[in-house]
C-alpha positions as CSV (number, residue, x, y, z in Angstrom):
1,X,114.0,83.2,102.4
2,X,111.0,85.2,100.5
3,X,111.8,85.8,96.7
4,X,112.9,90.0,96.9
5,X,111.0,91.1,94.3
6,X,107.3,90.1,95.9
7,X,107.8,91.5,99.9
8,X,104.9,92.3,101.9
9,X,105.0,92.3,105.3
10,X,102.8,93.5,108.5
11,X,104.8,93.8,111.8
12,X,102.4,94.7,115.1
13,X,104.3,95.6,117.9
14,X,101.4,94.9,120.9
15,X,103.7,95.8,123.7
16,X,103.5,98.9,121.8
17,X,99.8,99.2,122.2
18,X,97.0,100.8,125.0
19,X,94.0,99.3,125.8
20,X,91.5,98.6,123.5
21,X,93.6,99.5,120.7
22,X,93.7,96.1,119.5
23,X,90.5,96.6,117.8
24,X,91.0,99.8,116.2
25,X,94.4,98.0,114.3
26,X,92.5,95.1,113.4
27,X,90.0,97.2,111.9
28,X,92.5,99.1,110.2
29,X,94.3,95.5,108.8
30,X,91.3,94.3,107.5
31,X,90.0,97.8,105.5
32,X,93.7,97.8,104.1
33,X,94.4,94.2,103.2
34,X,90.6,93.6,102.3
35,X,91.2,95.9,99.2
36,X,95.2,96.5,98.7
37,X,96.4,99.3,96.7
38,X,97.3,98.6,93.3
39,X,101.1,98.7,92.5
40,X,103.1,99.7,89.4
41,X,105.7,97.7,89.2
42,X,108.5,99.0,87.2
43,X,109.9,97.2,83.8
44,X,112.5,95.4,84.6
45,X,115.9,95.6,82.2
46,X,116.1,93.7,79.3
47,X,118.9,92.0,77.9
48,X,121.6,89.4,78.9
49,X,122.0,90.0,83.0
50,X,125.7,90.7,84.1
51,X,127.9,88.2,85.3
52,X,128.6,89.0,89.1
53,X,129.3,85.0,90.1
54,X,132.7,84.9,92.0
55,X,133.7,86.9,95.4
56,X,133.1,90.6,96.2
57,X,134.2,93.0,98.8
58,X,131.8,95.0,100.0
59,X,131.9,98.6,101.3
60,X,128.8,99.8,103.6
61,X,128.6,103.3,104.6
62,X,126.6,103.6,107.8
63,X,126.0,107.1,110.0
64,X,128.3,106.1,112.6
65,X,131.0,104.7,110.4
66,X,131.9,102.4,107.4
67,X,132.0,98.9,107.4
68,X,133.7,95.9,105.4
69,X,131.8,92.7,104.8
70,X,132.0,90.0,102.1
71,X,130.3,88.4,99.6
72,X,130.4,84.8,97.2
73,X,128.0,84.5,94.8
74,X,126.9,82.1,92.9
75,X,124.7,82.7,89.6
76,X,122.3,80.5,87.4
77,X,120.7,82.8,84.7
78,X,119.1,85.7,86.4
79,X,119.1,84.0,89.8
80,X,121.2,84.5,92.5
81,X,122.7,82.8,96.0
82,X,125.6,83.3,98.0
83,X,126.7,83.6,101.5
84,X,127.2,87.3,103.0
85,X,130.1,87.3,105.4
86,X,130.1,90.7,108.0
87,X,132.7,91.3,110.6
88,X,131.0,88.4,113.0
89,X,128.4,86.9,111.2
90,X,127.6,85.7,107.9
91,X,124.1,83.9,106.4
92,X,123.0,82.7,103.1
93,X,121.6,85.4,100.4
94,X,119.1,85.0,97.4
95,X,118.1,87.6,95.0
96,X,118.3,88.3,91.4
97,X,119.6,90.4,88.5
98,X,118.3,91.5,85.7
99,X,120.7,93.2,82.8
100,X,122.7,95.6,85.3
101,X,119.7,96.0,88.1
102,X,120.9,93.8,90.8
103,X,118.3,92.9,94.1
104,X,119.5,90.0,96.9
105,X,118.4,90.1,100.3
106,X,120.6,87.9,102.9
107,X,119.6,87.5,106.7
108,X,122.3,86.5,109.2
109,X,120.9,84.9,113.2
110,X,121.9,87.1,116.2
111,X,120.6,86.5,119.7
112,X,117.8,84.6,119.2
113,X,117.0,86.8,116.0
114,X,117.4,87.8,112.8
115,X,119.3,91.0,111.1
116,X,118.0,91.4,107.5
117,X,120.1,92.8,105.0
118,X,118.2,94.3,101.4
119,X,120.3,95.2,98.6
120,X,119.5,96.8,95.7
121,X,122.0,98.3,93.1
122,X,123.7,98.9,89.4
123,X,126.4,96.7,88.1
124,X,129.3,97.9,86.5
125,X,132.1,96.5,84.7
126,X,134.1,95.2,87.7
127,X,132.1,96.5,90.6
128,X,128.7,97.4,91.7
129,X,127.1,100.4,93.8
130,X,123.5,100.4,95.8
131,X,121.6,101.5,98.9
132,X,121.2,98.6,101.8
133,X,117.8,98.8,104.1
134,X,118.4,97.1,107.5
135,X,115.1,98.2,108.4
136,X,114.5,99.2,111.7
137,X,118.4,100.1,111.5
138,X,118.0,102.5,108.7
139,X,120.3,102.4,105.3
140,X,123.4,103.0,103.9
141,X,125.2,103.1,100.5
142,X,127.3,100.3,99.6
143,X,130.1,99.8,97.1
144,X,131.5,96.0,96.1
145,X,134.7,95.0,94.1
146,X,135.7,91.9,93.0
147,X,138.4,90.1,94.6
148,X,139.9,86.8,93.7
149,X,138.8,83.8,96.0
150,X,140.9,80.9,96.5
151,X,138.6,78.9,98.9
């Protein structure tokens, strides 16, 4: 899985495309990526990062209704990995915190594909809040709690 804080991406959708097109997006690709805009990346927090290792319950608030998934992490320093449980499939999640900032992507398999989850949020004493991107399936808020796991 890519590390969440350096993403890039290009996804080309030919199906998508007319005739001759081709060559107007590969001129396009090549201006853009040739010379890449220059970033500012913000600071990131300073300071000893939260402890979130252990279970959470997760609460995501989609436009057609909420939904309940799970998550065990797992936390060395400012690192993070876990396994993100949903209602019918789960997948493995990396990401990182730093002082209260928390960032983990996971990515669970679905019919001969891949459903991408991005998190990015604030940690709080016994909980955390965030938006998710799904991507092509929009965003949501999410709310976690802790919950004691006995597996």
């Amino acid at each position: 899985m890519d590390d969440p804080e350096n993403l890039s991406s290009v996804d080309v959708m030919p199906w998508m495309m007319k005739p001759a097109e081709d060559s107007l997006v590969a001129s396009q690709l090549f201006s853009i990526l040739s010379s890449p805009p220059q970033l500012d990346r913000p600071s990131l927090p300073t300071g000893t990062p939260a402890d979130i290792a252990g279970a959470w319950e997760v609460e995501m608030d989609f436009l057609v209704s909420p939904v309940t998934h799970f998550l065990l992490l797992e936390q060395e320093g400012n690192q993070l990995r876990g396994i993100h449980q949903g209602e019918l499939l789960s997948g493995k999640l990396k990401g990182t915190i730093h002082g209260d900032q928390v960032q983990f992507r996971s990515s669970q398999a679905y019919e001969g594909t891949r459903l991408g989850f991005s998190f990015s949020g604030k940690v709080t004493a016994q909980s955390m809040t965030g938006s998710v991107d799904l991507g092509e399936y929009g965003e949501a808020k999410w709310v976690a709690r802790r919950v004691s796991y006995t597996g």
